[in-house]
N, C-alpha and C positions, 0 to 999 in steps of 0.2 A: 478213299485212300488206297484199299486195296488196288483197283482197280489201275490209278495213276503209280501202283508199285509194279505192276506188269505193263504196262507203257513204257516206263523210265528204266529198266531194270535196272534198281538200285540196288546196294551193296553186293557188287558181284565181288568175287574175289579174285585179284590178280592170279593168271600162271606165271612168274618170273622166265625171263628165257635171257639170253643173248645174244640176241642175232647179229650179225655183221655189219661193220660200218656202213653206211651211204654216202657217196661227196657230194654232197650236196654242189659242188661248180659242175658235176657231170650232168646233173639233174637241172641246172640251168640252161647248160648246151643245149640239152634236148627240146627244154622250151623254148627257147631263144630262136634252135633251129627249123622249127617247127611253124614259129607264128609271125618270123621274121622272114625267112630263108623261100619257106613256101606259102606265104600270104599271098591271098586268100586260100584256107581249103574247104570251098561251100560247095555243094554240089554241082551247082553251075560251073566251077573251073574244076573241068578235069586232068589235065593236066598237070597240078599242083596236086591233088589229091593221089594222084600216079608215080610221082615223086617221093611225096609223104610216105604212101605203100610200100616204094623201095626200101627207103632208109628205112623202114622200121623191120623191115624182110634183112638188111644186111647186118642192121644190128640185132637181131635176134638169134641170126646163123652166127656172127660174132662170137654170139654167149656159147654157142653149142649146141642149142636146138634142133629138133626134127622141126624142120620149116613147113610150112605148104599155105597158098593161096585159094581160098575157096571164094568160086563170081558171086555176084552177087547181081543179078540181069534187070533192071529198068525199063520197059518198053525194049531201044536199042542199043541203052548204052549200059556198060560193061564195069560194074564197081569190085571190089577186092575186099576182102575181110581177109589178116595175115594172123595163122593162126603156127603157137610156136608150142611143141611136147615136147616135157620131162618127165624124168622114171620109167615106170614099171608101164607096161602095154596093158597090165590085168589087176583091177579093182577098182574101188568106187573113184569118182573123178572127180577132182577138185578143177572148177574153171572158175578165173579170174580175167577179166576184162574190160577195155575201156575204148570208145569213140576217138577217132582221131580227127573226125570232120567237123569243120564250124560254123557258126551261123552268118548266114549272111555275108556281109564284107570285113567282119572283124577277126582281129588277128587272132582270138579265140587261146590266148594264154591259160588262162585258168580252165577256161572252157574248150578244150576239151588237152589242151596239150599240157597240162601237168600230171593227168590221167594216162596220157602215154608215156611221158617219161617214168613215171614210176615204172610202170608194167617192163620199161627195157631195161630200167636198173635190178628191178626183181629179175627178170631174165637172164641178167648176167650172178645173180646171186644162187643161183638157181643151177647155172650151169658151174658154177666154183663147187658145189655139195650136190649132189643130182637127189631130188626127193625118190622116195623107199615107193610110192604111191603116183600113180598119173594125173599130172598140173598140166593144163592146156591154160595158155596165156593168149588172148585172142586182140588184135584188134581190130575194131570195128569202123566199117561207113557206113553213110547215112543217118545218124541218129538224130541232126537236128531237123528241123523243119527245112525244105516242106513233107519230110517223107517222117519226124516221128509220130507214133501210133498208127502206123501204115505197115501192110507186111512187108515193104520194101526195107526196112531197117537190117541191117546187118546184122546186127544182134539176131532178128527173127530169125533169120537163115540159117546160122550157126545153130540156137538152138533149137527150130524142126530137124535139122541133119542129127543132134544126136538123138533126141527122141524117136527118129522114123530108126535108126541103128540099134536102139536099145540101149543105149548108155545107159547105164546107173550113177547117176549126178550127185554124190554127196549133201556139193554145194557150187553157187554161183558166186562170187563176189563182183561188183562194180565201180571200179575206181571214178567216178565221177566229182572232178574238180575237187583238188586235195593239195591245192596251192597256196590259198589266199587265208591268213590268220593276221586278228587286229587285237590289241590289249586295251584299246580304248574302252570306256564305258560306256553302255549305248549300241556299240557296233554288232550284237545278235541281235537279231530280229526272230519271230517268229509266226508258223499260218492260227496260230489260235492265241489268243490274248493269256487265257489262262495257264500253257507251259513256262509263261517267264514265271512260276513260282517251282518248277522244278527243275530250271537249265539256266545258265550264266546268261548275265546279258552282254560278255567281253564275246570277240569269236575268235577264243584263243584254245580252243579244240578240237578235234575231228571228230564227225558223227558217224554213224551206224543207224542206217534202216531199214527195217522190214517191214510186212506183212503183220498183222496183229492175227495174234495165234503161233507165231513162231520163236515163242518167249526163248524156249531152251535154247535153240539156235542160238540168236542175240546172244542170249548170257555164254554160251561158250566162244563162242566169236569173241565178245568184247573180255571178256577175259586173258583170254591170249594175244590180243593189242593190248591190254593195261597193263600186262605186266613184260611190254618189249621194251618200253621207252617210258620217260615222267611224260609225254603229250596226254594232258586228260584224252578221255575216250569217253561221249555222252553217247549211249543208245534211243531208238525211239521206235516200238511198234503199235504202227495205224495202219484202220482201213484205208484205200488210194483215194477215197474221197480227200481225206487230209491233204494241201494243196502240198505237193511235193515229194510226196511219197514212192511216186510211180515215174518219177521224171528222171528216169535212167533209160539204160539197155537190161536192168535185172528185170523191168517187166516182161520183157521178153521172155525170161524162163519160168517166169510164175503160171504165164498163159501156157504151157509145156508142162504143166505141175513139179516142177522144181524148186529146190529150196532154193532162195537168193536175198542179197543183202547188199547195199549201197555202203562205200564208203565216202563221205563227202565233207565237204568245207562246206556246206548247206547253200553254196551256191548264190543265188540273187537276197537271199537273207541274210548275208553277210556283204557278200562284195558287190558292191553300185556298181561295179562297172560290168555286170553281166550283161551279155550279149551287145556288147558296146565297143563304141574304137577304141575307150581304156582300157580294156583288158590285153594287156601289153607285159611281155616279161617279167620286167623291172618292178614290177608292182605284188610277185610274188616273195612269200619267205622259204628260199631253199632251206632253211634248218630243220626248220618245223617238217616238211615236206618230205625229207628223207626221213624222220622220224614217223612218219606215216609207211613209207615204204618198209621199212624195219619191222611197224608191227604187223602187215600184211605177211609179211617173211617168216615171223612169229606163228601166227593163223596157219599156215602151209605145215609148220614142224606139229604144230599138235594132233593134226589131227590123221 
């Protein structure tokens, strides 16, 4: 019992905060434009992916942002990681980040474009209150196959450039797929039979994952999403054996000895249509979704 009480971090206790609205129709656009507009963005079409990099390069300068584009070199082709700072030049750094490429030939909505929408809605939230402390908002190429767990991953790039710099990393967050929420019964699934006795089996939540050993972490993280919005907030720290654990871009900064953390709709555990031609807009819940956004914006004020 002990044991599944530092896995689950149970009874944490809310920070109450207030963060600012989200529109949830803005956070549609972005998916919509995204997995509509520039379909397909798989590594194979570059072009589309060149595109996607702008608009999220225009809507970041938008919010206010110091903008900058760091390559990201393949053999001979030329990928973009756009990477967006607020605040202060001097102290420990909060990065927050998400993929913007998808797998395959699917329009890749939840996967990986509701992860960027947030990130431009936070950007713009971001640039309305400028944080006291340095928040790098990055987004990433390359993360799905065939290049993740490759050092070609975007993510990798970004974080060997601060490690080889000296940053001091606070923390990582990982917006990965923070779209897709079900109230059915049934619709959580999970990688070990034994967590359905301490997590919902609806997937009307957003998770939190790390690293086992990183209890505190978690428990301050999830405290400050639990008390931005009523969307529960479940945690979970496991070894990356655990199937799913390491299926971001935060592994990337753990290989870097940084602390980092997944925020997720848990992905193929909940939505069937992962890495498929359903994963399609229309299939997302914008409400929930900016409620997500809100308590990430939460996370940024605490700490």
């Amino acid at each position: 019992m002990m044991l599944a009480a530092l896995v689950c971090q149970p009874m944490v206790a809310p920070v109450p905060s207030t963060p600012p609205p989200v529109d949830p129709a803005r956070l549609e656009a972005h998916v919509k434009k995204l997995s509509v507009d520039f379909y397909p963005r798989s590594f194979d079409h570059a072009a589309n992916l060149q595109r996607t990099a702008s608009y999220i390069e225009e809507q970041f300068k938008e919010a206010g942002a110091q903008v900058s584009i760091q390559d990201v070199l393949v053999d001979k082709a030329r990928y973009k990681n756009v990477v967006a700072r607020f605040g202060s030049e001097h102290g420990r750094l909060l990065v927050i980040g998400a993929h913007y490429d998808s797998h395959g030939g699917t329009p890749g909505a939840d996967d990986n474009a509701s992860g960027i929408a947030g990130l431009l809605e936070l950007a713009h939230l971001l640039g309305r209150s400028a944080p006291a402390r340095p928040v790098e908002l990055v987004a990433y190429t390359l993360e799905e196959p065939p290049y993740f767990r490759s050092p070609h991953m975007g993510s990798v790039s970004h974080a060997r450039t601060l490690k080889a710099a000296g940053r001091d990393v606070e923390l990582m967050l990982s917006l990965e797929m923070i779209g897709y929420f079900s109230d059915s019964p049934g619709s959580q699934a999970y990688p070990m039979t034994a967590m359905k006795l301490a997590y919902p089996d609806r997937g009307n939540f957003i998770a939190l994952v790390g690293q086992f050993g990183d209890f505190g972490l978690s428990r301050s993280v999830k405290a400050a999403m639990s008390g931005a919005t009523d969307l529960p907030v479940y945690s979970l720290n496991a070894p990356a054996l655990v199937q799913g654990v390491d299926f971001s871009d935060h592994r990337s900064y753990w290989a870097q000895g940084y602390p980092a953390l997944m925020v997720t709709d848990t992905a193929f555990m909940r939505n069937r249509n992962y890495h498929r031609a359903g994963d399609t807009f229309d299939k997302l819940d914008y409400k929930r979704m900016a409620m997500v956004v809100q308590s990430v914006y939460a996370v940024v004020g605490q700490r």
